[in-house]
Every structure is written in structure tokens, then in C-alpha cells.
C-alpha positions in Angstrom: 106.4 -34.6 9.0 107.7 -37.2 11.1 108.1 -41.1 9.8 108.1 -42.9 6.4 106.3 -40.0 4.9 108.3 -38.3 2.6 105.9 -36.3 0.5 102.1 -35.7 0.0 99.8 -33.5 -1.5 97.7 -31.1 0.5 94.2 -30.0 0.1 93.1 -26.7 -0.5 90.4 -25.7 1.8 88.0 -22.2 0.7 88.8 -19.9 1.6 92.6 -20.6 1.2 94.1 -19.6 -2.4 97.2 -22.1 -1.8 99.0 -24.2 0.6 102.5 -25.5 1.3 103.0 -28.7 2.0 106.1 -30.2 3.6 107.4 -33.6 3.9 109.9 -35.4 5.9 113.6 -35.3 5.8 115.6 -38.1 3.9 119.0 -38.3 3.7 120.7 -38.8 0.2 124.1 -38.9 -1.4 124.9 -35.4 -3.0 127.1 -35.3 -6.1 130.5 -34.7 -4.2 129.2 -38.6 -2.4 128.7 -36.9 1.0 125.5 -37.2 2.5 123.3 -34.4 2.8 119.2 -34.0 4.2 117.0 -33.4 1.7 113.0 -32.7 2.3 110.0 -32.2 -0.3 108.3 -29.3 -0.5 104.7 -29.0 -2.9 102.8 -26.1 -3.5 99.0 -26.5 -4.1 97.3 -23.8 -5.5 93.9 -22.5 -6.8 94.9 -21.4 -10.7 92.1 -18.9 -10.4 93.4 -16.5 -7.9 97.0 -17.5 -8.5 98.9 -17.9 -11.7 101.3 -20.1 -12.1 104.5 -18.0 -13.1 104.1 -16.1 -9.9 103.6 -20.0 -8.1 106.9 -20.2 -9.8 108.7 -17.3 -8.6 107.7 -18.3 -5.0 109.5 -21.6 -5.0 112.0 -20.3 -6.5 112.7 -17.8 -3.6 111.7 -20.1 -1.0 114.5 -22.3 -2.4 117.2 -19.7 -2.1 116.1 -18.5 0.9 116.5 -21.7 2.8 119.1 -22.8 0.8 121.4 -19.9 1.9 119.5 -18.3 5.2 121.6 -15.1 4.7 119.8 -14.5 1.4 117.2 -13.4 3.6 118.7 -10.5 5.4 120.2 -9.3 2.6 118.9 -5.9 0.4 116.6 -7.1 -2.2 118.3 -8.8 -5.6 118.3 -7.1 -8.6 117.4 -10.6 -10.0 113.7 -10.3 -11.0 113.5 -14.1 -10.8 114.6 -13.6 -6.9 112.3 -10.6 -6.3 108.9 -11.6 -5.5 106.0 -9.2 -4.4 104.1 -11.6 -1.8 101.6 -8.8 -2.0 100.5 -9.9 -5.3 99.4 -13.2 -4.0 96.7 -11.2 -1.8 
């Protein structure tokens, strides 16, 4: 997203079970006081086909993986909360 728009909430069309929606960059203050980018990501999804612990365990590795990019070429984690089977979303 380009602009003021930081965040919104995306529709999910049939027949899609979930969709990522991503906003615009801001720039913030981290804790240390240097500034960093930081973005909003929101995951729609249709409880039906997809349950909400496994939601859970895809934002939680698409948050490590793009907060440390090398996570991604690494073996698989022996951290089940890392681990997630994308084919179970199918």
C-alpha cells in the first residue's frame, strides 16, 4: 500500500479460504529510540475451512521469516510453533 493507508481489512471472495492483507509502511521509534519501519499485516480467514490455531501458526512463521530472512533457508526448526504444514491449509 502506498499513502496514508496503514491498515485495512480484506474481503474474502469464494472460492478463497483466506486472504493476506498488507498495509503501508510507518516508521516508529523502537525501544532502543532508533527508528525502525514497521508495516501491518491482517489475515482474513473463513473459520470453516481454516481453524484458528493453524491461522495462528502461520503468522507466527510469517513473522519469523521476514523478521530474519535467513530463517527461511534454513533446515526446518524443531520448534512445533515454527513448523507449519502449508499443506494443511489446502
Amino acid at each position: 500500500m502506498f499513502g496514508s493507508i496503514h491498515n485495512f481489512t480484506a474481503i474474502i471472495n469464494p472460492p478463497q479460504a483466506a486472504i493476506l492483507a498488507i498495509g503501508g509502511t510507518r516508521n516508529e521509534l523502537s525501544t532502543d529510540a532508533q527508528p525502525v519501519s514497521r508495516f501491518t499485516v491482517t489475515l482474513c480467514y473463513d473459520a470453516r475451512a481454516i481453524s484458528g490455531s493453524s491461522a495462528h501458526l502461520f503468522l507466527n512463521h510469517l513473522s519469523k521469516s521476514l523478521s530474519d530472512p535467513e530463517f527461511m533457508l534454513l533446515e526446518p526448526v524443531n520448534d512445533n510453533s515454527l513448523n507449519f504444514d502449508f499443506t494443511k491449509l489446502l
